[in-house]
C-alpha positions as CSV (number, residue, x, y, z in Angstrom):
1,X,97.6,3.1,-43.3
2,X,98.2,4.7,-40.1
3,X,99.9,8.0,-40.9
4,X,98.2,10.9,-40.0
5,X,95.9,13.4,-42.4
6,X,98.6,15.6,-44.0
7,X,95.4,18.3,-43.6
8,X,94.7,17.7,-40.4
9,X,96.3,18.6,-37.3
10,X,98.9,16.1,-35.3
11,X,97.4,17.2,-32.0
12,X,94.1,18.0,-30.6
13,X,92.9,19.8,-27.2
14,X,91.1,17.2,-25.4
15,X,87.6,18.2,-26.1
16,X,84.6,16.7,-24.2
17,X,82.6,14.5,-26.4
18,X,79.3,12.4,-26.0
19,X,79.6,8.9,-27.0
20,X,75.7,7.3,-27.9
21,X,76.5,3.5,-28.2
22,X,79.2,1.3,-27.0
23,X,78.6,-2.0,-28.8
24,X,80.5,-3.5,-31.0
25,X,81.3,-0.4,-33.4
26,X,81.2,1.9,-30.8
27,X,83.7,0.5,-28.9
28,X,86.0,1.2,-32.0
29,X,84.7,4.4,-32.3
30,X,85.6,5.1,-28.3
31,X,89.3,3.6,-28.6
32,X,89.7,6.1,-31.8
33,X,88.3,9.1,-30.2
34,X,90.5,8.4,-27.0
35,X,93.7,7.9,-29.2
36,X,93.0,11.8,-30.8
37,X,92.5,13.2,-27.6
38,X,88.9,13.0,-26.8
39,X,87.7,13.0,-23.1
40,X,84.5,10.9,-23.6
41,X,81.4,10.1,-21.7
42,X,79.4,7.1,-23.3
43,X,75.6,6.7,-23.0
44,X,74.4,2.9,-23.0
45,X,71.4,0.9,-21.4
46,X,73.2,-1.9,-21.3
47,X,75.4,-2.1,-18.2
48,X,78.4,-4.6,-20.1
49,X,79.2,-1.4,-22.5
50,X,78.9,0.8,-19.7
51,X,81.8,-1.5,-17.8
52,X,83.6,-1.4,-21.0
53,X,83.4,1.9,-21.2
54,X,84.4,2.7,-18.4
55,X,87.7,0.2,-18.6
56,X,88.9,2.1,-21.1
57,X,89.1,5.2,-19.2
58,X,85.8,7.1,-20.4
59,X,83.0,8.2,-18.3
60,X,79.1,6.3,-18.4
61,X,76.0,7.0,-17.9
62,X,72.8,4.6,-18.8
63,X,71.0,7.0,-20.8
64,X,71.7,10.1,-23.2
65,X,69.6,12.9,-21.2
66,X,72.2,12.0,-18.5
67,X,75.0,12.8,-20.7
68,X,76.9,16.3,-19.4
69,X,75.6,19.8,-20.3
70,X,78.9,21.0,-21.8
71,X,80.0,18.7,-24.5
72,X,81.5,19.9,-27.4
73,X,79.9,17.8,-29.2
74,X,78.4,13.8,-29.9
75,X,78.8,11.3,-32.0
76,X,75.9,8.1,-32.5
77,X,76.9,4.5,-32.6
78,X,73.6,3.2,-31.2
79,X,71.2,0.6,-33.1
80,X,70.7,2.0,-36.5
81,X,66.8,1.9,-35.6
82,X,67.1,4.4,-32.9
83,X,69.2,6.9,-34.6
84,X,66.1,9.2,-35.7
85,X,65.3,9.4,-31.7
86,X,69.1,10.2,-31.0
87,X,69.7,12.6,-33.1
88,X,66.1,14.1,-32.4
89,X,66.8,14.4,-28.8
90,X,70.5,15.8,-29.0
91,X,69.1,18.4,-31.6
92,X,68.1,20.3,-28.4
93,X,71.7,20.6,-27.2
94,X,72.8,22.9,-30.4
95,X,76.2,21.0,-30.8
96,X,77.6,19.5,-33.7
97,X,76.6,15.7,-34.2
98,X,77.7,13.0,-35.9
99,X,75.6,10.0,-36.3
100,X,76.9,6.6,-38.0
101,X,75.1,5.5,-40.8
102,X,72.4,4.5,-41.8
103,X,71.3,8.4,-40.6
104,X,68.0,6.9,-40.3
105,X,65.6,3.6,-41.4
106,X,63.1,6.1,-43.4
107,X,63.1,9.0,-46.1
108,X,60.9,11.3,-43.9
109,X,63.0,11.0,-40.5
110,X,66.5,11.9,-42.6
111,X,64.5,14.7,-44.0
112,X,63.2,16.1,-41.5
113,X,66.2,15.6,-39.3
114,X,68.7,16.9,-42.2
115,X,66.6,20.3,-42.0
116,X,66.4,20.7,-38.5
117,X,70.2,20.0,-38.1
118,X,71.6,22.0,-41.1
119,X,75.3,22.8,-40.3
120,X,75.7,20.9,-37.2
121,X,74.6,17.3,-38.2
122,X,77.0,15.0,-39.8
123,X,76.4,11.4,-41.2
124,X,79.6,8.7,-40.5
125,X,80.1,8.2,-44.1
126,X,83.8,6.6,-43.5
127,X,84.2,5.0,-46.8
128,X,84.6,9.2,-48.1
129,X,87.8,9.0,-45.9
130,X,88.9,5.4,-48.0
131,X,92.1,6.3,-50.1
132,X,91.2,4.5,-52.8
133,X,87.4,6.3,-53.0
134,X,89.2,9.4,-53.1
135,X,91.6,8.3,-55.2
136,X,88.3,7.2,-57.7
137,X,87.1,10.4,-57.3
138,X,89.6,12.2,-58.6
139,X,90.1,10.2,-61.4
140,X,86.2,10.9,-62.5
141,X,86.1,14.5,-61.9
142,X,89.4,15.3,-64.2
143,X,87.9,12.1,-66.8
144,X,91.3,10.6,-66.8
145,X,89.5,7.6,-68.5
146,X,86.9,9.5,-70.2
147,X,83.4,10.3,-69.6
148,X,82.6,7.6,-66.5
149,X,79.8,5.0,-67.7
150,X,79.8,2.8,-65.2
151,X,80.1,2.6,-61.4
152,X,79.8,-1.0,-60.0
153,X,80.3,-1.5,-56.3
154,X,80.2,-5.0,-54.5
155,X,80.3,-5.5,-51.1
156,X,79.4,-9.3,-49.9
157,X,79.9,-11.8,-47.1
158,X,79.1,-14.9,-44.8
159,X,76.9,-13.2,-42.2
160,X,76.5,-10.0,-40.2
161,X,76.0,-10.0,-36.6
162,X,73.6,-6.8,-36.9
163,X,69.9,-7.9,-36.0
164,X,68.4,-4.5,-35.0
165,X,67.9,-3.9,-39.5
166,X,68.6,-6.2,-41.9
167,X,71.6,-6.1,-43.9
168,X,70.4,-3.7,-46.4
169,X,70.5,-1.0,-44.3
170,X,73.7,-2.2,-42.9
171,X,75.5,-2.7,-45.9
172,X,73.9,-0.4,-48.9
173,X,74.6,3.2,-47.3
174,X,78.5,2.5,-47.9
175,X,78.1,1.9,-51.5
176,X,75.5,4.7,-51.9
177,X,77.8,7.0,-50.5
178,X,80.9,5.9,-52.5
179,X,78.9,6.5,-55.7
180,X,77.6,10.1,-54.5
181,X,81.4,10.7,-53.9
182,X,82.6,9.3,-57.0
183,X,79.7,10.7,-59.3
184,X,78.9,13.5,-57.7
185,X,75.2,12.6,-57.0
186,X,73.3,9.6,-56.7
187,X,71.1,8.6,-60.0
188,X,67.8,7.3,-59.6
189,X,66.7,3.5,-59.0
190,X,65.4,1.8,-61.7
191,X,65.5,-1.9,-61.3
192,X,66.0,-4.0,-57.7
193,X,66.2,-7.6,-56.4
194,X,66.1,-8.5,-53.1
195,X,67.9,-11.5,-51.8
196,X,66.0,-14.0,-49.5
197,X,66.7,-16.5,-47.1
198,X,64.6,-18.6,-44.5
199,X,61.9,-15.5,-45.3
200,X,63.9,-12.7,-44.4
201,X,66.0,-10.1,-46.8
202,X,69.6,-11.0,-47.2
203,X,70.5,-8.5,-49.8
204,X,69.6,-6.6,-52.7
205,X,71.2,-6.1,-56.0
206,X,70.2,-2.7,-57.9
207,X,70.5,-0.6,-61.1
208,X,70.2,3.4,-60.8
209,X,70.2,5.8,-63.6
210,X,69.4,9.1,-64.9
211,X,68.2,11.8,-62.5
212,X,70.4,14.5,-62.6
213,X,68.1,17.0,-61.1
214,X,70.0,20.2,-60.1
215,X,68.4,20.2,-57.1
216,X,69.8,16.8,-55.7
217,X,72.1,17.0,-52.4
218,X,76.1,17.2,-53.1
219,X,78.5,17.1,-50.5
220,X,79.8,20.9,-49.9
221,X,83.3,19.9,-51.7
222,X,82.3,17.8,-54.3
223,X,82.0,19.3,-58.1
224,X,79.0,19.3,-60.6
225,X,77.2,16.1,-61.2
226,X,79.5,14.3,-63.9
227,X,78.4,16.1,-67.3
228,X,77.1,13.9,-70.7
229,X,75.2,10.8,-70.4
230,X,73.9,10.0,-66.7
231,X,76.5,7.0,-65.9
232,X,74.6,3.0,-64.6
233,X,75.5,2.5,-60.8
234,X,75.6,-1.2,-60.0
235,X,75.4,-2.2,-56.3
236,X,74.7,-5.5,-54.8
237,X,75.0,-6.6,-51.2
238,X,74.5,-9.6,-49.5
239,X,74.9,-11.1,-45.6
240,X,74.4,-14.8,-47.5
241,X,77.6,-15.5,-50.0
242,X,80.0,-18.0,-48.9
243,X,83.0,-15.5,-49.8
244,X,83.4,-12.1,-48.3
245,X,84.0,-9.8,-51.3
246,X,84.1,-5.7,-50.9
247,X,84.9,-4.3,-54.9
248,X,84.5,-1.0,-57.3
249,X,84.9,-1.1,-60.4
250,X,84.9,2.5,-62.1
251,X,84.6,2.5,-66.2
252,X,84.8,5.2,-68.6
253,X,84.7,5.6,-72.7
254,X,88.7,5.3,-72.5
255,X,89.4,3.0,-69.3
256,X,89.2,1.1,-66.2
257,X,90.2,1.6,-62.8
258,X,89.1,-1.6,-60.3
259,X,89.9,-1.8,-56.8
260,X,88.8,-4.5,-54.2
261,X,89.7,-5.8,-50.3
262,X,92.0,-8.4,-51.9
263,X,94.8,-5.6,-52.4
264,X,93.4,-3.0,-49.9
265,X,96.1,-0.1,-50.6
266,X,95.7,-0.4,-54.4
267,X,93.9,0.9,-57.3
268,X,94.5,-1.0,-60.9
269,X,94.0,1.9,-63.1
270,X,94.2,0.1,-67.7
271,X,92.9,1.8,-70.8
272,X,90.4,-0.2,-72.6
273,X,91.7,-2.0,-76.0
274,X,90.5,-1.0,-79.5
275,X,89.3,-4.7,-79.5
276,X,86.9,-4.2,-76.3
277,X,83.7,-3.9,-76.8
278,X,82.7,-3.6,-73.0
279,X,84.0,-3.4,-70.0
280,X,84.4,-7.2,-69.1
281,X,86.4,-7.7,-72.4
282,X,88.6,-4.6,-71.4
283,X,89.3,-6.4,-67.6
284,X,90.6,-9.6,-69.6
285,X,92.3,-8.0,-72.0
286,X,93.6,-4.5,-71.0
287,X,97.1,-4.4,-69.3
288,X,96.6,-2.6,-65.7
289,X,98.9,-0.4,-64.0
290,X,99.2,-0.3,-60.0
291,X,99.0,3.4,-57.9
292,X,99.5,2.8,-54.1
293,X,96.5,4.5,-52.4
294,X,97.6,4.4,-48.7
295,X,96.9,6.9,-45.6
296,X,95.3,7.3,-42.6
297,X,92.5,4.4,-41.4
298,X,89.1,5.5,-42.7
299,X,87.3,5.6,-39.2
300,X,90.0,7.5,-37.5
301,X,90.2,10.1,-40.4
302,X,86.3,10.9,-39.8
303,X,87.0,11.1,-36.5
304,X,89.9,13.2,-36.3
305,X,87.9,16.1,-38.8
306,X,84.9,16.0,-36.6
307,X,87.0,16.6,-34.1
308,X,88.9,19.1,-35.6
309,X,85.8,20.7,-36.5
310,X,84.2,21.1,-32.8
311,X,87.9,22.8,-32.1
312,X,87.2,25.5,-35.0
313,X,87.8,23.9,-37.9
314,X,85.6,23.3,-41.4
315,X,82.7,20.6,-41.0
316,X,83.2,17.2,-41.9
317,X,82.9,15.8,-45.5
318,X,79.7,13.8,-45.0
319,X,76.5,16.3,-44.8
320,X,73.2,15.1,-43.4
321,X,71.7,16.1,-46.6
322,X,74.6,13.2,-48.2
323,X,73.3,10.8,-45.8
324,X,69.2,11.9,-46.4
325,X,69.9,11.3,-50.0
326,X,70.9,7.9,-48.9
327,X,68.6,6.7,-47.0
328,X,65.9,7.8,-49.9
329,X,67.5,5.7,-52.7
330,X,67.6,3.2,-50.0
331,X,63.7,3.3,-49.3
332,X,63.1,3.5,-53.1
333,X,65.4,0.8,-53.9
334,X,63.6,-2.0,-51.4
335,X,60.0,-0.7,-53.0
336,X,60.8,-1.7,-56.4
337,X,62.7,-5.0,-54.7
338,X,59.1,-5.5,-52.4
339,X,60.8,-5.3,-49.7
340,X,58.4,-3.4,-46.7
341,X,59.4,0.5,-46.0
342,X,59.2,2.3,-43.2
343,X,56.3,4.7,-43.2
């Protein structure tokens, strides 16, 4: 998965771009903005990402008001809990953004920010770049299996080093944003269950449904909410399984299409057997065909289109109305789990 976008450009001009957070993500985030070109300048209290940082080649500075006037643009890798104040404060500089997810820990921040920064804010969404998601997608908009019914989407493991949120936040906004890929919108919550250990959240497992209000956020390339009946959307995630497990399972009237970690570059597509009568029995009984989903690494896709859009080009797929969208299903999801909500 390494060759490049067959959309996308080969080369870039080495644009100027504001790096917020150089931890452990942003660190990737710096080596992949270096390899397309980028001539960064990272902003970071703390002084060991600043060394790294600088290491690497790229500029530092401790704080983001001391980040350079003429930057074509910024991307956000700090603590998910101080995104709203990043993006807030970077609003003022009137260049594009993009901030990794979760946008924000609350519906009325990713609101209020998605308004403000209409057309020139961007939510790291990377999972929209994932082969196989596209892949899904395109098998659900041209119903290649039938109308969808289900979406199911898995993603658990051991641990998670993240402490600044708990792994709800962490985890959840992938599968969210799969879904709203793959369905076109996000349905609403109905059921949720949060996972608990030693007194703190873990995970959550949820049910969403219904709710195709015209009025819900799309991304600017994706079709029409999936017409007839409103398909379930599964999720579960958890920081506290003894396996790590990362899965979606797609199901329509006629067939199945599954992929999962275990066999990263492909998608098992089967039609479901007369003698099915769900989709459980059709994944023990159908006969499943392989399609090779491979391309360019998720992160560095993102990248490379946010880039190509501060040098001209069309925004990037992920819209901060996507990502507000998100965080709301999010917030109404731990409500009906009793987990505590940001105000």
């Amino acid at each position: 998965m390494t060759q490049p976008s067959p959309a996308s450009p080969t080369s870039l001009p080495a644009l100027p771009v504001g790096l917020v957070g150089c931890g452990r993500w942003g660190r990737h985030i710096l080596r992949d903005l270096q390899a397309l070109g980028a001539v960064v300048t990272v902003a970071d209290p703390d002084p060991g990402a600043r060394a790294h940082a600088i290491a690497q080649g790229a500029a530092a500075v401790a704080d983001l008001d001391q980040l350079p006037p003429d930057l074509a643009g910024y991307v956000i890798a700090s603590p998910a809990g101080r995104h709203a104040d990043a993006v807030e404060a970077l609003l003022e500089r009137d260049r594009p953004i993009f901030v990794e997810k979760p946008f924000t820990t609350g519906s009325a921040s990713a609101q209020r920010l998605a308004a403000a920064g209409r057309g020139r804010l961007f939510v790291m969404e990377k999972w929209l770049w994932h082969p196989a998601v596209r892949f899904l997608a395109a098998l659900a908009r041209r119903k290649d299996l039938g109308p969808v019914e289900l979406l199911a989407c898995a993603r658990l493991q051991p641990d998670l080093p993240i402490r600044d949120v708990d792994p709800v936040w962490t985890l959840l906004p992938h599968d969210l944003s799969i879904a709203r890929e793959i369905l076109g919108t996000l349905p609403e919550p109905r059921l949720a269950r949060a996972e608990w250990r030693d007194g703190a959240v873990v995970g959550l497992v949820g049910l969403l449904a219904g709710g195709n209000n015209p009025a819900t956020p799309r991304l600017h390339d994706a079709g029409p909410p999936l017409s007839g009946a409103t398909p379930l959307l599964h999720v579960e995630v958890s920081a506290a399984r003894a396996e790590r497990q990362r899965s979606i399972l797609l199901g329509g009237s006629e067939g199945l299409a599954f992929w999962s970690e275990g066999a990263p570059e492909t998608v098992f597509v089967g039609r479901r057997p007369a003698t099915a009568r769900n989709a459980r029995d059709a994944i023990t009984t159908g006969d499943f065909e392989p399609h090779a989903v491979a391309g360019e690494m998720p992160l560095e896709a993102e990248l490379r289109d946010f880039l190509v859009h501060l040098a001209g080009g069309p925004p990037p797929r992920s819209s901060a109305a996507g990502g507000a969208l998100v965080v709301e299903r999010i917030d109404a999801l731990r409500r009906l789990a009793g987990i505590e909500v940001d105000a």
